[in-house]
C-alpha positions as CSV (number, residue, x, y, z in Angstrom):
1,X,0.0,0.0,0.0
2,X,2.6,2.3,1.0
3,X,4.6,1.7,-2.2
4,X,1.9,2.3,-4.2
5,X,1.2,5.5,-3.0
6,X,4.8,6.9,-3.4
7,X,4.4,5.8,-7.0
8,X,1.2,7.6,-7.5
9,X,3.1,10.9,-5.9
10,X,5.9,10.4,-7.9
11,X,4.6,10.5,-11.1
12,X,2.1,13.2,-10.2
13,X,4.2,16.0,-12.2
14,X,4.2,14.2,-15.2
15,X,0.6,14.2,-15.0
16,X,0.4,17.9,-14.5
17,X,3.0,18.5,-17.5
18,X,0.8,16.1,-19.7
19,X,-2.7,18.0,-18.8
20,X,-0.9,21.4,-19.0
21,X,0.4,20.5,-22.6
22,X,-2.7,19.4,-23.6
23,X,-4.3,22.6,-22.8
24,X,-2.4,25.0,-24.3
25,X,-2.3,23.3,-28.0
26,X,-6.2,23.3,-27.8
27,X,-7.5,26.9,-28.1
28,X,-10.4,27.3,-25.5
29,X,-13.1,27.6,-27.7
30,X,-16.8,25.7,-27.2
31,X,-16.5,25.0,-31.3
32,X,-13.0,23.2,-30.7
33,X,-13.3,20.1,-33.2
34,X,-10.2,18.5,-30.9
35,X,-11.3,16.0,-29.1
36,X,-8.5,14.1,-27.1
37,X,-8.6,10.7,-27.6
38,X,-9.3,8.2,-24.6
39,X,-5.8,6.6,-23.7
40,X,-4.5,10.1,-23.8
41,X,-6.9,11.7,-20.7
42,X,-4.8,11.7,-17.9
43,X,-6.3,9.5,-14.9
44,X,-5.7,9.3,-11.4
45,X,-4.1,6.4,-10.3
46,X,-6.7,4.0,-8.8
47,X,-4.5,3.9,-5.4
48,X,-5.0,8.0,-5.0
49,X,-8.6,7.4,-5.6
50,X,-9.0,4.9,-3.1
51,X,-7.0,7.2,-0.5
52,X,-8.9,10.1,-1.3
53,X,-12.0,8.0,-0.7
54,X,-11.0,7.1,2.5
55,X,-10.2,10.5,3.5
56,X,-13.8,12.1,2.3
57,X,-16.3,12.7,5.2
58,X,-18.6,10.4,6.2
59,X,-22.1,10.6,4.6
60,X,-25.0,12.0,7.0
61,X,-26.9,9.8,8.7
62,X,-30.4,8.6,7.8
63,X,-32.7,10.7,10.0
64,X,-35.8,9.7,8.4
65,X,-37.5,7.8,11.0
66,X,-36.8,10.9,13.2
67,X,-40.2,12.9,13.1
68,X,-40.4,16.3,11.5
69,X,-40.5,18.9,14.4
70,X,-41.2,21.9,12.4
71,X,-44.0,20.4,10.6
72,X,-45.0,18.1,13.7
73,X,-45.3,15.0,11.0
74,X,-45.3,11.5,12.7
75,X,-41.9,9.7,12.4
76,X,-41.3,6.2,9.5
77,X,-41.9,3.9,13.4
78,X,-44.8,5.9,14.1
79,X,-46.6,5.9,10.7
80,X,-45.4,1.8,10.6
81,X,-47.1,2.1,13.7
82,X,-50.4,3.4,12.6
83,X,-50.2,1.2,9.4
84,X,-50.2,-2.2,11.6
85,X,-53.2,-1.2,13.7
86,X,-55.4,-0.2,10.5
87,X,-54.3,-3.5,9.2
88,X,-55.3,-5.2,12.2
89,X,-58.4,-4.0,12.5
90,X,-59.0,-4.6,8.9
91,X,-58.2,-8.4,9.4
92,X,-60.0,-8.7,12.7
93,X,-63.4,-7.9,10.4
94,X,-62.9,-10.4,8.1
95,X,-61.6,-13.2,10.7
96,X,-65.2,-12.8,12.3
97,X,-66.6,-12.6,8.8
98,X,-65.2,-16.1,8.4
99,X,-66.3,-17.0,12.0
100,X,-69.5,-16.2,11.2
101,X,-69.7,-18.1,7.9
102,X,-67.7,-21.4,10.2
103,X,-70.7,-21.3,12.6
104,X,-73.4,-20.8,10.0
105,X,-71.9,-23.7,7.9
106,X,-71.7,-26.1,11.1
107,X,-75.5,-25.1,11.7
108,X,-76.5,-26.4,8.8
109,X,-74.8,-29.5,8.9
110,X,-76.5,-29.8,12.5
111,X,-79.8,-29.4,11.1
112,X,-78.6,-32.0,7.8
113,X,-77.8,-34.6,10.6
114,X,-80.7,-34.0,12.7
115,X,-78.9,-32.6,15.6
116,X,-79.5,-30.0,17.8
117,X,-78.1,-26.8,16.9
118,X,-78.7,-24.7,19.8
119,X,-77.2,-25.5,23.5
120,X,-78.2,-22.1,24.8
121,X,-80.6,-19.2,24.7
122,X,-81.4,-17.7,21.1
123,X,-80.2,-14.4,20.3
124,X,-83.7,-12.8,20.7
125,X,-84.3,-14.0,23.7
126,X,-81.2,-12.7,25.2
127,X,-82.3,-9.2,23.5
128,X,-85.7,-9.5,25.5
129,X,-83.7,-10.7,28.6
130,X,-83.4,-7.5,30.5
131,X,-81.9,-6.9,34.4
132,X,-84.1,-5.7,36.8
133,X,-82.3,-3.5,39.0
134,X,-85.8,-3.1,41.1
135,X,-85.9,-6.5,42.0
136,X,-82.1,-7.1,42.3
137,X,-80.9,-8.4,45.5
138,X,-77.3,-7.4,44.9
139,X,-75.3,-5.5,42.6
140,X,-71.6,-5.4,40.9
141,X,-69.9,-2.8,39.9
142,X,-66.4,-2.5,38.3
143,X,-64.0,0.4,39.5
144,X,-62.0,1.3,36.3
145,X,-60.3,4.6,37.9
146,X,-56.4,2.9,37.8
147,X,-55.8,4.2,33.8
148,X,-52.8,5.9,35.0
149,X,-51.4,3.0,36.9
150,X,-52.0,0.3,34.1
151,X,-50.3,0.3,30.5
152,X,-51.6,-0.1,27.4
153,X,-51.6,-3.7,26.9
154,X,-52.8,-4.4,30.5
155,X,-55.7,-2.1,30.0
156,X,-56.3,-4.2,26.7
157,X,-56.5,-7.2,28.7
158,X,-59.1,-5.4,31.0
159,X,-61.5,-4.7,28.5
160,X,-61.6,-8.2,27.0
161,X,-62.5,-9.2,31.2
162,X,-65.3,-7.1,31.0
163,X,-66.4,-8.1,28.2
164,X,-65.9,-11.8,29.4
165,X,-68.3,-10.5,32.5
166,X,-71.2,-8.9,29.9
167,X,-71.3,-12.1,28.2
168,X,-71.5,-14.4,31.3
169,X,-74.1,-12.0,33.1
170,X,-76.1,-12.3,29.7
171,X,-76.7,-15.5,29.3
172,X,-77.2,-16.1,33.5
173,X,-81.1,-17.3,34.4
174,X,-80.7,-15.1,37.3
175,X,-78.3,-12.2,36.0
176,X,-77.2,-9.1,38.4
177,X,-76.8,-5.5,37.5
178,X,-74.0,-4.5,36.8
179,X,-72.2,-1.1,36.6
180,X,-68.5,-0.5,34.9
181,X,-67.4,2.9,37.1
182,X,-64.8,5.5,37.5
183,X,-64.0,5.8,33.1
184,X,-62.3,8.7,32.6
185,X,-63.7,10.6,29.6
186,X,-61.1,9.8,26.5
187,X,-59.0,7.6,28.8
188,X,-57.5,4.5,27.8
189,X,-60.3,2.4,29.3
190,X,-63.2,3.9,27.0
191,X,-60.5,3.9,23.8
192,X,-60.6,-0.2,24.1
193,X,-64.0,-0.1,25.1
194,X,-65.0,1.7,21.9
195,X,-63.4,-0.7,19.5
196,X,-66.1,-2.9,20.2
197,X,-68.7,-2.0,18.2
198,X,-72.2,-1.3,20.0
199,X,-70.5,-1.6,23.6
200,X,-73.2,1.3,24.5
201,X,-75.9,-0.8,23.8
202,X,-74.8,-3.6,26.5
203,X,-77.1,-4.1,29.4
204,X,-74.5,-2.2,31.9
205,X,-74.6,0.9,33.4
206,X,-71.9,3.1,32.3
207,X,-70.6,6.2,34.4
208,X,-67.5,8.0,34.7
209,X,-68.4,8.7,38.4
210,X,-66.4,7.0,41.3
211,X,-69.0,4.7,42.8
212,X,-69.3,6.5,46.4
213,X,-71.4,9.4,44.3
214,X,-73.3,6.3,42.9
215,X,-73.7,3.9,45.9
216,X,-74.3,4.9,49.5
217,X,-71.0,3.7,51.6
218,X,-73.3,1.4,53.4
219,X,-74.1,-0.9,50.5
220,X,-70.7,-0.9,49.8
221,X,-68.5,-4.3,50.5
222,X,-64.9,-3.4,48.1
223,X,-63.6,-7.0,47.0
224,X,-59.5,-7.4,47.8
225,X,-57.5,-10.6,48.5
226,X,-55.3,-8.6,51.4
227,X,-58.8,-8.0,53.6
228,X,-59.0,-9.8,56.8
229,X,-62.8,-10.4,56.2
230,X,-63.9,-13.3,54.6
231,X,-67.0,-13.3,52.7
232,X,-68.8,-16.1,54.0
233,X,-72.2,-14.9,52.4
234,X,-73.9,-12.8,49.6
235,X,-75.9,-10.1,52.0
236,X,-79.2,-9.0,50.3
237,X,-78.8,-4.7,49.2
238,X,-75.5,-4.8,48.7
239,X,-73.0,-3.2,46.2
240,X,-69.3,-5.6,45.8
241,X,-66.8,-3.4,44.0
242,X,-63.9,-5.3,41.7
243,X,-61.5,-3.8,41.1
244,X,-60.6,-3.1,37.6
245,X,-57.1,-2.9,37.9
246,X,-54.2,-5.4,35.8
247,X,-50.9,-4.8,37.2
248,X,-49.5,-8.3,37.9
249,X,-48.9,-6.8,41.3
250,X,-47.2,-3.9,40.5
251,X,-49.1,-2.1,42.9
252,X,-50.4,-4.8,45.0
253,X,-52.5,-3.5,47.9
254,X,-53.9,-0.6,46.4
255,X,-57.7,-1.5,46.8
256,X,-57.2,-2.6,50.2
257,X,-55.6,0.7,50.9
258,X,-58.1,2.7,48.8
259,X,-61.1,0.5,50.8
260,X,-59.3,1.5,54.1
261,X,-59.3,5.2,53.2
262,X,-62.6,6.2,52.0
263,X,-63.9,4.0,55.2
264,X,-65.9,1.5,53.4
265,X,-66.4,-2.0,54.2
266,X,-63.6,-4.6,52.5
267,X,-63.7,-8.3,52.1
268,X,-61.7,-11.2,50.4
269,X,-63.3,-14.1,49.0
270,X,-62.7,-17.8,50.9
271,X,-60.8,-19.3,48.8
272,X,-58.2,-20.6,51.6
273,X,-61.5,-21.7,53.7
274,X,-62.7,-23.9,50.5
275,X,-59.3,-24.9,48.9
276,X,-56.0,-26.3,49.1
277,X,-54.3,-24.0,46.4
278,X,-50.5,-24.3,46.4
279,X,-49.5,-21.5,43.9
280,X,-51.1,-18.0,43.6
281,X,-54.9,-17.3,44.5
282,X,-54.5,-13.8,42.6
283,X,-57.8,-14.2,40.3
284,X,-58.9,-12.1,37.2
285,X,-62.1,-9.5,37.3
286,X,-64.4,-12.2,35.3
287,X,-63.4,-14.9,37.3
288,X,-64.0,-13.0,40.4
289,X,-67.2,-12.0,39.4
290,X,-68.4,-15.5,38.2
291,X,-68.1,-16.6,41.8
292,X,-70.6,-13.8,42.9
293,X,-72.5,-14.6,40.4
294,X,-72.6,-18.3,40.5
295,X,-73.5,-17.6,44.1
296,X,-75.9,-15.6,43.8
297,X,-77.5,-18.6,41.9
298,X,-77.8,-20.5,45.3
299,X,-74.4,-22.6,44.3
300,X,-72.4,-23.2,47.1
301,X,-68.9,-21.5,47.4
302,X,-66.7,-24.9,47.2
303,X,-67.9,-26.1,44.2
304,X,-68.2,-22.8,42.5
305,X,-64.7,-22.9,43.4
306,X,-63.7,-25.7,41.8
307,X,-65.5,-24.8,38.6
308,X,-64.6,-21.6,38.4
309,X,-60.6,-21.3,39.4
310,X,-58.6,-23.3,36.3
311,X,-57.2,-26.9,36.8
312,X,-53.5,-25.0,36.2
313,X,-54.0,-24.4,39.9
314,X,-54.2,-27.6,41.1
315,X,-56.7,-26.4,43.8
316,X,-58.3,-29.6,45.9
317,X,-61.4,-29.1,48.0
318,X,-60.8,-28.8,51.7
319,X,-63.4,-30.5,54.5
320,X,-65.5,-27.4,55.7
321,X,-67.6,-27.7,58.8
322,X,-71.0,-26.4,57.6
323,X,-71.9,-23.6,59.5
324,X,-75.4,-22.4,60.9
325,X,-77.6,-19.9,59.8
326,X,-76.9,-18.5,63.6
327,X,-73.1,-18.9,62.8
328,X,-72.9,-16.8,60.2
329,X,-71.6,-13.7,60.0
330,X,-70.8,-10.5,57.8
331,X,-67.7,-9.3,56.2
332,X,-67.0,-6.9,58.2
333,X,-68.5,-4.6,61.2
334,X,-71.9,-4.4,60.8
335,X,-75.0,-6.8,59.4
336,X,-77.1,-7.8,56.4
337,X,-79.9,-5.0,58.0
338,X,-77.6,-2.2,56.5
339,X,-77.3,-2.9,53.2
340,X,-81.3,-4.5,53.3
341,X,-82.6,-0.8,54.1
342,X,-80.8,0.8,51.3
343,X,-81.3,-1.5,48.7
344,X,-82.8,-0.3,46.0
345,X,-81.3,3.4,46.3
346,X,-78.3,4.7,45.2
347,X,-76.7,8.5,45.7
């Protein structure tokens, strides 16, 4: 390499002399006919190029996916961004066009084989079945005030629990009103709710009030795994909160300390009174409301249990002395009287 280049600087002045030479028998006119032949340009030696290559500055970087400040235009990520989720939702409507053509084609091959096609209720009459909140004996409600303490994908995974919950309460013979609370107005909770379509129309009472402007604090029992009151029984009147919150114990405790602060009764359900569970008892928002609900039904709380925790678990029943109606007792301080002469009311 090195030689090469002291040959290159060597025979740089011939070079010159041959270009200088050149120039001055060719008069600098535009009309010149002379046209110097190819092998007689002078060339650099490939060596000097490559050095001189070497030596140039380095090319600016590519800054596209940087977004336009002056112009405030979304950056290449963001727009790629943007892109995937209009493609997604695009192939989300026709995967449950295909779902729907999948069920329709199994119906008819029900009906060609003389089974039945319907294990259920039909769709019109769980359009005519309608909760009566006058003749409930309990109500749920669902606090969905933790936006700020939840990312995006955990509130995603929220929605789809509540959703689990409106379908479940649906089809119920003995279905409970429920209430989804505390949405803040354009928050992340009503963005997923919105993308499914006709959420409005559900059979749930909406609000973006926290539930102690909707509830009286008497009828309300807040649901949290860290209370030291069991719920042993379902108390006619009253109001169990769930919270709505998916944090996989980020902030574990909150409810319980929220329960504790606005002075409001607090309870856990019994699972360690029921079960042998030998991993975690944390449960999801559907599956803690398919307990009440179940309950509610006149089940008893073991085998609601068993049917409603997964077999992932590995839960086993434990031997339960059956108590007495005497026996019994509430949640917490007080009795079944005080949420029985509210029910009904709410404010």
């Amino acid at each position: 390499m090195e030689e090469s280049l002291s040959n290159a600087v060597r025979d740089e002045p011939a070079i010159r002399q041959e270009t200088t030479t050149m120039e001055t028998d060719c008069p600098k006119d535009e009309q010149c006919p002379i046209i110097p032949e190819p092998d007689k340009i002078p060339t650099v030696p490939k060596v000097a190029q490559s050095q001189s290559a070497l030596e140039a500055p380095p090319a600016p970087a590519d800054r596209s996916d940087e977004p336009d400040k002056p112009n405030g235009t979304l950056s290449k990520r963001q727009r790629k961004k943007l892109l995937k989720l209009e493609n997604w939702e695009q192939r989300k409507k026709e995967k449950r066009q295909k779902e729907k053509e999948k069920m329709k084609a199994k119906r008819l091959e029900a009906i060609q084989q003389g089974l039945p096609v319907r294990t259920g209720p039909s769709r019109k009459e769980l359009k005519r079945r309608k909760v009566s909140y006058a003749e409930a004996t309990i109500e749920v409600a669902v606090d969905l005030s933790f936006d700020q303490l939840m990312i995006d994908k955990d509130v995603a995974k929220c929605v789809k629990q509540l959703l689990r919950m409106y379908t479940l309460n649906r089809r119920s013979v003995r279905p409970v009103p429920l209430h989804f609370v505390g949405i803040e107005p354009g928050g992340a909770v009503e963005r997923h709710l919105a993308r499914n379509d006709g959420y409005r129309h559900w059979d749930v009472r909406f609000s973006s009030e926290h539930f102690l402007q909707l509830f009286k604090p008497s009828r309300v029992v807040y649901l949290t795994s860290e209370s030291e009151h069991v719920l042993e029984r379902l108390e006619e009147g009253c109001v169990y909160v769930i919270g709505g919150l998916v944090d996989h114990n980020q902030h574990k405790g909150h409810c319980y300390q929220l329960a504790q602060q606005h002075g409001i009764r607090h309870a856990r359900l019994p699972l360690a009174e029921h079960l042998v569970i030998k991993t975690r008892t944390i449960l999801t928002i559907n599956q803690v409301f398919e307990i009440l609900l179940n309950v509610h039904m006149g089940k008893e709380w073991q085998r609601t249990l068993l049917e409603v925790l997964p077999a992932r678990k590995g839960v086993t029943p434990k031997t339960v002395p059956v108590a007495t109606e005497d026996g019994a007792k509430a949640p917490e301080s007080g009795n079944a009287e005080d949420c029985q002469a509210t029910a009904g009311q709410s404010g």
